[in-house]
C-alpha positions in Angstrom: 0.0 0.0 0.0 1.8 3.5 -1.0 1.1 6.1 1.4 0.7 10.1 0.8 2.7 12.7 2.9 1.0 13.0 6.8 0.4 9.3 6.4 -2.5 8.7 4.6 -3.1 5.3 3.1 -3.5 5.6 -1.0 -6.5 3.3 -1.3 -8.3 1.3 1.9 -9.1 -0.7 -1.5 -7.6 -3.6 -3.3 -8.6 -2.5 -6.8 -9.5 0.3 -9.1 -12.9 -1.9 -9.5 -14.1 -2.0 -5.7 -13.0 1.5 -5.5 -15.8 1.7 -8.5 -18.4 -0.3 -6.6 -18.0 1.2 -3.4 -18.7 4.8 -5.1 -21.6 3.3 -7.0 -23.1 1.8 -4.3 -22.2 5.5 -1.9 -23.8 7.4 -4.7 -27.0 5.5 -5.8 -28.0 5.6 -2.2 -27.6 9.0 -1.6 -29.5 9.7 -5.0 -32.6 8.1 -3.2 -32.7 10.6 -0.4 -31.3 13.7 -2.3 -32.5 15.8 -5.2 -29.2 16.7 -6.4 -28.1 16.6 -9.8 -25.3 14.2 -10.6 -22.2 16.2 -9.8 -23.6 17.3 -6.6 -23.9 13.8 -5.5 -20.4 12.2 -7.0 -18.7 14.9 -4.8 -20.7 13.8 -1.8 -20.1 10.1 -2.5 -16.6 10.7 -2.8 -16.2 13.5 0.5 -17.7 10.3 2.3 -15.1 8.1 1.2 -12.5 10.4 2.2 -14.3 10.9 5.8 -14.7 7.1 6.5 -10.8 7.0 5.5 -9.3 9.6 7.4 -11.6 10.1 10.4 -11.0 13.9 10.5 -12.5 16.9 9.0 -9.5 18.7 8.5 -9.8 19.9 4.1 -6.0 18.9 3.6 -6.0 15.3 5.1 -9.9 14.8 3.1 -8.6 16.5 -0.2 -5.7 14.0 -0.5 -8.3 11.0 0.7 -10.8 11.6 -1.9 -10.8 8.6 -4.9 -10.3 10.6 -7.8 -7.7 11.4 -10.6 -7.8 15.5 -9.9 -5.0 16.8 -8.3 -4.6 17.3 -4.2 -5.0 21.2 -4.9 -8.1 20.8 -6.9 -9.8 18.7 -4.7 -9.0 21.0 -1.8 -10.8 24.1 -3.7 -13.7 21.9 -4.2 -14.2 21.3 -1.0 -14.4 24.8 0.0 -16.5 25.4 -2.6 -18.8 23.0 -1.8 -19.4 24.1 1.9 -18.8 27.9 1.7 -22.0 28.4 -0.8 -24.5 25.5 0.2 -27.1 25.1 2.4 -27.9 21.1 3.5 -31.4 20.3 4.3 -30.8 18.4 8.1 -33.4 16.2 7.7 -32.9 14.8 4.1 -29.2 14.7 5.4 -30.0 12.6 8.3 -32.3 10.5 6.5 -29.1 9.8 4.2 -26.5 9.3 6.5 -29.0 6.7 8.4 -29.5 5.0 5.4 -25.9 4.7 4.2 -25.0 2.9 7.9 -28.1 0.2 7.5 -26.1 -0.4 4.2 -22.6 -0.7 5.9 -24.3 -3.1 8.4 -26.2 -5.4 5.7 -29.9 -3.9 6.6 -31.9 -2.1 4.6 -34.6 0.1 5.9 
């Protein structure tokens, strides 16, 4: 496993393809709960995967978490973009988040 600067695993995964399924199944499930449009809800799926990893909220340690082929930098900008100009509905996010741990614990509700 290769390992970024501050010590952050590359990949939790073992391939590029359960990296794949992991975001499909992240994203498909928010997409039930949330009326966002597709780009909205990629960049969600993938902050997730980054939070799960890293267990912090610091930007820097989630921007080099997130699975994705944009650079460190990039990713860092999107994530202040992303919660500098938008407002989450607490219930619809609540409603998600529950949702996405009956999945990571085999129930579905």
């Amino acid at each position: 496993m290769q390992v970024l600067r501050r010590g952050l695993p590359r990949s939790i995964y073992s391939t590029e393809e359960a990296i794949m399924d992991e975001i499909t199944l992240i994203h498909q499930t928010l997409h039930q709960h949330f009326g966002w449009h597709g780009a909205r809800l990629r960049f969600l799926t993938l902050f997730l995967i980054a939070l799960f990893r890293v267990r912090t909220v610091n930007f820097s340690d989630l921007s080099l978490a997130m699975p994705s082929n944009a650079k460190a930098d990039s990713r860092y900008k999107r994530l202040q973009r992303f919660f500098s100009g938008f407002e989450l509905d607490y219930g619809d996010w609540a409603k998600g988040m529950m949702n996405l741990m009956a999945m990571a614990t085999g129930q579905r509700g």
